[in-house]
Structure formats: structure tokens, C-alpha cells
C-alpha positions as CSV (number, residue, x, y, z in Angstrom):
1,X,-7.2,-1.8,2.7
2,X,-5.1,-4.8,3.5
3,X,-4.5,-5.5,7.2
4,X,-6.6,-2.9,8.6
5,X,-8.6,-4.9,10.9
6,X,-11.8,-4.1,12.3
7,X,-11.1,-0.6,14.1
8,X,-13.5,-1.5,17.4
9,X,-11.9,-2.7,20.3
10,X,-14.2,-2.9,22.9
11,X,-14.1,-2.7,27.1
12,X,-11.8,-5.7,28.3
13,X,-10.7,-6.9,25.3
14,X,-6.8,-7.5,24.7
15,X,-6.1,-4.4,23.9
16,X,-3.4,-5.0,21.4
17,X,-4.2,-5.5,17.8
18,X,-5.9,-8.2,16.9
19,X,-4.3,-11.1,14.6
20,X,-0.8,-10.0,15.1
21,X,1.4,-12.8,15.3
22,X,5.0,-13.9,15.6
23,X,6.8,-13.7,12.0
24,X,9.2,-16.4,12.6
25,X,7.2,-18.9,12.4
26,X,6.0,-18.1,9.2
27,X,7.3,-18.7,5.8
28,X,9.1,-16.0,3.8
29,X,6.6,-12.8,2.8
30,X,6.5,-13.9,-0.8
31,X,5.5,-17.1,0.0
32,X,2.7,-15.6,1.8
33,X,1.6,-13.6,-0.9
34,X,1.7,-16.5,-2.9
35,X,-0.3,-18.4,-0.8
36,X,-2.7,-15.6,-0.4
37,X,-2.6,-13.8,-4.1
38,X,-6.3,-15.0,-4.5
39,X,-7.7,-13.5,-1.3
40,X,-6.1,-9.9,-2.5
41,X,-7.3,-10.7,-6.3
42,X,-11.0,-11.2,-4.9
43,X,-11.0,-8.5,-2.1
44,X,-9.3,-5.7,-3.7
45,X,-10.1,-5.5,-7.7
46,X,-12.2,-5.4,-10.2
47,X,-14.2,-3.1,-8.1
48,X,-14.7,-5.1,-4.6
49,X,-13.3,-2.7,-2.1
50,X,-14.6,0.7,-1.9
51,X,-11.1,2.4,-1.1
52,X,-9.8,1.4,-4.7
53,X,-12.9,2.4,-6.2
54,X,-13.6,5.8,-4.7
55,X,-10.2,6.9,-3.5
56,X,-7.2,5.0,-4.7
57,X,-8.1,4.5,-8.5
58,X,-9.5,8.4,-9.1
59,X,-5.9,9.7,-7.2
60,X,-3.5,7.4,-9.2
61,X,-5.6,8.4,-12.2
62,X,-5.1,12.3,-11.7
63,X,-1.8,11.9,-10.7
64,X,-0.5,9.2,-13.7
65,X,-2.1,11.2,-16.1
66,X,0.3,12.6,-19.0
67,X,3.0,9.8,-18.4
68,X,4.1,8.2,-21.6
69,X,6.2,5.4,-19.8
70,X,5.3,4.1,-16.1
71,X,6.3,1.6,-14.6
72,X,3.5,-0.4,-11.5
73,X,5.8,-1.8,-8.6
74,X,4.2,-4.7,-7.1
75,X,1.4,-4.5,-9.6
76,X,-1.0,-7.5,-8.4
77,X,-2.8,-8.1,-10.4
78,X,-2.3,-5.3,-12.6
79,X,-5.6,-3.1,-11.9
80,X,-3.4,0.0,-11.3
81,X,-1.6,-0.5,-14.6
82,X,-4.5,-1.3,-16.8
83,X,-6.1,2.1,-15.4
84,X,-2.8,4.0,-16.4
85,X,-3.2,1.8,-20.1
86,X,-6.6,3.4,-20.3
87,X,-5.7,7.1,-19.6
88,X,-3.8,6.5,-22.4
89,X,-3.2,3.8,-24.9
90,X,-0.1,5.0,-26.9
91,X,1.6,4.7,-23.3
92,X,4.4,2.2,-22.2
93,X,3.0,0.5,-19.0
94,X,4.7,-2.5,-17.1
95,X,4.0,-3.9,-14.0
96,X,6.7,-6.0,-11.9
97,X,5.7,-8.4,-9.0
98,X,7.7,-10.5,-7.6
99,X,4.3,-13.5,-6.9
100,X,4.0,-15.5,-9.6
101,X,0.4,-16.0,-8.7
102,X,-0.2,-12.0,-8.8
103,X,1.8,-12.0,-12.0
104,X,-0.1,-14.7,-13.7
105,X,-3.4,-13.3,-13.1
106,X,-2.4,-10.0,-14.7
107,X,-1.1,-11.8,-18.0
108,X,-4.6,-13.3,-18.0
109,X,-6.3,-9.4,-17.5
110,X,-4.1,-7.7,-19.8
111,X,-4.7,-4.2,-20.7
112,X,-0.8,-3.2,-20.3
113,X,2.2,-3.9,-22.1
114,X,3.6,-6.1,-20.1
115,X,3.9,-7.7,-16.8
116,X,6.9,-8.9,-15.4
117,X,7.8,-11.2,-12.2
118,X,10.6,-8.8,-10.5
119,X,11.6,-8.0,-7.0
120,X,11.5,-3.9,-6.2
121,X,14.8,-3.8,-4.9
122,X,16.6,-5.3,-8.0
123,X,14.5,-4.2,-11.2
124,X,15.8,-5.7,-14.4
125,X,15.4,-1.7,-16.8
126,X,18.3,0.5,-17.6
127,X,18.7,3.6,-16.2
128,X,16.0,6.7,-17.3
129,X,13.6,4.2,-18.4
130,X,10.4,5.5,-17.1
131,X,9.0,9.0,-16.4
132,X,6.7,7.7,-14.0
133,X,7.0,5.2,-11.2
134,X,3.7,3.9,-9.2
135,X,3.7,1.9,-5.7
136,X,0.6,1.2,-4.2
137,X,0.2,-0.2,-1.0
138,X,3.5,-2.2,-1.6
139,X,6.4,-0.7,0.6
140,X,5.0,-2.0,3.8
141,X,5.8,-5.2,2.6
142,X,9.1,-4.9,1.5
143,X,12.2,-5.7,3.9
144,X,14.9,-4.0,1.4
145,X,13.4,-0.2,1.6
146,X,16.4,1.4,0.9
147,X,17.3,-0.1,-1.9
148,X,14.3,-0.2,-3.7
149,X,13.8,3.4,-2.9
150,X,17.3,3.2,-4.8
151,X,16.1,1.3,-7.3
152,X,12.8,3.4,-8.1
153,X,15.1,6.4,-8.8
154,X,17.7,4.5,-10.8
155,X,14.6,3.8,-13.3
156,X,13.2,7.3,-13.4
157,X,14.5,10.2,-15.9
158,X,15.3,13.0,-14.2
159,X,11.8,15.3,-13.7
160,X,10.2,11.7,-13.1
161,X,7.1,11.4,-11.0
162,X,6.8,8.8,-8.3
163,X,3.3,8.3,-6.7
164,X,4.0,6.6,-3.9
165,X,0.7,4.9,-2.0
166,X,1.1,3.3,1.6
167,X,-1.1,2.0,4.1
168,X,-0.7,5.3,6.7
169,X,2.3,4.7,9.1
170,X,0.2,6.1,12.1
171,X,-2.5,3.8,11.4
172,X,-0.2,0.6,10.5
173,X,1.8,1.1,13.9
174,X,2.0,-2.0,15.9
175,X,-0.5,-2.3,18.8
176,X,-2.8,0.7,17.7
177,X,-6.6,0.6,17.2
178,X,-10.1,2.4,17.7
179,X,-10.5,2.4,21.5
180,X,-14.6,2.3,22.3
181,X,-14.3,2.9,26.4
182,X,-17.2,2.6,28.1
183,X,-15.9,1.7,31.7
184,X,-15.6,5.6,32.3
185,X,-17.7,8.5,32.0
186,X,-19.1,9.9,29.6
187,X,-17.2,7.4,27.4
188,X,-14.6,8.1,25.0
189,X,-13.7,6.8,21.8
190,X,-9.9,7.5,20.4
191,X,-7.4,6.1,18.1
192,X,-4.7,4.6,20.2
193,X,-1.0,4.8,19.1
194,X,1.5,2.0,18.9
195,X,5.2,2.6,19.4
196,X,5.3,4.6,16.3
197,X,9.0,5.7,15.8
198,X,9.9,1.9,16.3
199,X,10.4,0.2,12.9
200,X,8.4,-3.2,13.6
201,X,7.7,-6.9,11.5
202,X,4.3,-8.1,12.0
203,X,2.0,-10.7,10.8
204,X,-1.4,-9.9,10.9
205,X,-4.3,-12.9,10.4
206,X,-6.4,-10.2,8.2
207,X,-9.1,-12.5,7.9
208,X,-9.3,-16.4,9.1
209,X,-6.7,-18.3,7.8
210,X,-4.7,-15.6,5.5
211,X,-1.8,-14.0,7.2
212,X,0.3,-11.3,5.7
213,X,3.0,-9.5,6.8
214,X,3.9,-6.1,7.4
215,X,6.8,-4.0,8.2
216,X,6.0,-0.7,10.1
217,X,8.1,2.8,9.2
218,X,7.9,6.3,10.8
219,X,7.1,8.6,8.2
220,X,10.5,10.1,8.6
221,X,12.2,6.7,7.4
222,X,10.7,6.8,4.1
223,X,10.5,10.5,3.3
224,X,14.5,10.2,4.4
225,X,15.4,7.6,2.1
226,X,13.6,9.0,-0.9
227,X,15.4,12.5,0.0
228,X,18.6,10.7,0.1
229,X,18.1,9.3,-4.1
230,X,17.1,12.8,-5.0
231,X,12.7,12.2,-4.6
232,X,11.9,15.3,-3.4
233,X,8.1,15.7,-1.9
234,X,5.9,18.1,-4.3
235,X,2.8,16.3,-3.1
236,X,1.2,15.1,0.0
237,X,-2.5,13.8,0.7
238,X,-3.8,12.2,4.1
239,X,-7.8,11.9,2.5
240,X,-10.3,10.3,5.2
241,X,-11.6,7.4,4.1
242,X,-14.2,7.6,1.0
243,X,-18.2,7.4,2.3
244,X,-18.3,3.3,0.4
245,X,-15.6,2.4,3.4
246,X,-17.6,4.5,6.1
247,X,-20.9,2.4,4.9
248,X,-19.2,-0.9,5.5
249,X,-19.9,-0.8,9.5
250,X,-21.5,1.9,11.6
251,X,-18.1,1.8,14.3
252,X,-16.1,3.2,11.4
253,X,-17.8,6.3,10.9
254,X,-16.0,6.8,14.4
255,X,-13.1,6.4,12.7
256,X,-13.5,8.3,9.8
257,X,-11.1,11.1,11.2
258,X,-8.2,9.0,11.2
259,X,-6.4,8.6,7.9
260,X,-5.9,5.3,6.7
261,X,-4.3,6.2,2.9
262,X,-1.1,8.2,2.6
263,X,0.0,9.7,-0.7
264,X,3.5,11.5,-1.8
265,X,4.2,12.9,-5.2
266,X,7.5,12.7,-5.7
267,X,9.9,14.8,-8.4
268,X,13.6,13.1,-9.1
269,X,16.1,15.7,-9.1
């Protein structure tokens, strides 16, 4: 999962997280993700990373399935929306992005109806277009959250489905990680928490060279905002992370009881 670094951080080591760096003197997020479209395309589809694979994928499957028009916010490269193509192929599916390099990629893969380069907080459909709205992994990027929230329930019929993926806010906080103390005894091993009620800007270096930024939220911030455009919570799932991700690296099976995926189903009313 994108800027979950390695969750080890052993006896006299800085102690904060490692890569995060000052967002100022960086260029804008989607020129990052411009810059860095190909490092997601080769990590994270066409069956790379274990998490899509065994987790992400089967969930958005179960929960998509039955929807007749859906549409992918920040679709990448489109995996998410050929998947919901393939559960059914009489279905509308469009996915929006606002990196042309993310965009271009999923004209060239196909499998949906169409794919569109659009920002989340101003998507170009009328009103009641869709009766199913997918983000995966995409909110933590996004500086406008209220308004795309806004946005995401503008699109939806009423009785519409969102399935809404993030990166787990407890897990994304600033300054957290796996904690591996040996210096006392017996030694202890614990996730460490960041200043979670704080919303925070980061850029992480999730591997050498590739930046990315995030934007950290309390829970209670997002499930607010969807409340607030009539997404009410039917569905909530905190899975630990599938045995492909354990196998990566013996340290994260130390891990493993610290949820790094967060899922809400929500119903607009």
C-alpha cells in the first residue's frame, strides 16, 4: 500500500517516520503523481502487490457487485474499474483521474467505458448519474475533502453505494511506526501513534527518489463530512493485512495486528 514504509524501526534510530519530508518544497501533488504514475502502475497492478490481489480487489468486487452505473474516482490506471467491467459487462463504468499519465495508461488497458481526466472535487456528470461511487486509496491525497465528499454525493441517486477505501488514518498518522525496543527488558514491540487528531501534509520518499504526498485525517473528519451530504455508514471493515503482505518480510508478521486498509460502505440518503 502506497506510503507505508517499512514498519521496523529499530533501537536508536530517528524515531520519526522515515522519508517524511517538507511539502513546500515540492511541486504541486498532481505533478507528483505525474511524475511518479509509472512507479504506482508497476508496483500496484496487474497483480504486483499482494494487498490488491488478496484484499483490495476480492472487497471492491463483493461490494460493486449489482451496480449498473459506477463511477472509479482516481482510477489509475483503471484496474478497479475494469474489475467492476468484468462483474458485469452490460454495466456503465467510468473512471476520472486527474494525471494524465494514470489516465493514458487506462485508455491503453481498456476494459471500461471510459476514462476521463477529472479532478474529484469538480466532476464534469449531472446529478443522479451513478448508483455506485468507488475511491480507493485516493482521499489521502486530496486537499479539497469536503468538496469532493460533496461532489461524490451530488453524482449518486439516492440509495447509491459509496465504497470508500483509504490508507487507515491510525496507520497514516504522522510520526507513527512499528517500534522493535530492545534497550529494555524483555523487549517490546508496539505500534507507536503520531498526533492522530491533528490533520497533517506530508511527503513521504516511499522508495528512492519517488515522493508522494499525503494528507492525514482523524477518522471523525471524514465520517463527518460524508454524514453532513447524507452518506450514512452501513459498512465498516478494518481486515489485517492478507498472508501475501505478511510474507513480504518476517518484521511484518509483528505487525500484522495493526490494520493498514480501512473500508466504509456508504448509503446516500
Amino acid at each position: 500500500m502506497p506510503g507505508v514504509t517499512d514498519p521496523t524501526v529499530e533501537p536508536g534510530d530517528n524515531p520519526e517516520r522515515p522519508g517524511e519530508l517538507d511539502p513546500a518544497s515540492f511541486p504541486s501533488n498532481v505533478e507528483l503523481w505525474e511524475s511518479h504514475a509509472q512507479w504506482w502502475i508497476d508496483g500496484f497492478t496487474a497483480g504486483a502487490d499482494p494487498e490488491y490481489v488478496e484484499q483490495i480487489l476480492p472487497l471492491a468486487a463483493a461490494e460493486l457487485a449489482g451496480a449498473r452505473r459506477v463511477l472509479d474516482v482516481g482510477c489509475g490506471d483503471g484496474q478497479i474499474s475494469r474489475l467492476v467491467k468484468g462483474l458485469d459487462e452490460s454495466a456503465t463504468v467510468v473512471g476520472i483521474d486527474p494525471t494524465w499519465n494514470q489516465v493514458s495508461v487506462a485508455a491503453q488497458r481498456g476494459g471500461a467505458t471510459g476514462f476521463v481526466r477529472a479532478f474529484a472535487d469538480e466532476l464534469p456528470f449531472p446529478d443522479a448519474s451513478f448508483d455506485a461511487v468507488v475511491a480507493c486509496l485516493v482521499f489521502e491525497h486530496i486537499d479539497e475533502v469536503d468538496q469532493a465528499i460533496a461532489e461524490v454525493a451530488r453524482v449518486l441517486e439516492p440509495g447509491g453505494r459509496f465504497c470508500f477505501f483509504l490508507n487507515h488514518p491510525l496507520l497514516q498518522t504522522p510520526d507513527s511506526g512499528w517500534i522493535d525496543d530492545q534497550m529494555i527488558e524483555p523487549p517490546e514491540q508496539y505500534w507507536r501513534i503520531g498526533p492522530y487528531l491533528v490533520e497533517a501534509e506530508t511527503i513521504e520518499e516511499v522508495e528512492l527518489d519517488v515522493h508522494i504526498r499525503f494528507i492525514h485525517r482523524p477518522l471523525s473528519r471524514y465520517v463527518n463530512a460524508l454524514a453532513a451530504n447524507g452518506l450514512l455508514i452501513e459498512r465498516m471493515e478494518e481486515p489485517a493485512p492478507p498472508p501475501g503482505f505478511l510474507a513480504l518480510a518476517p518484521e511484518y508478521t509483528e505487525a500484522a495486528t495493526v490494520p493498514r486498509l480501512l473500508y466504509l460502505r456508504t448509503i446516500k440518503h
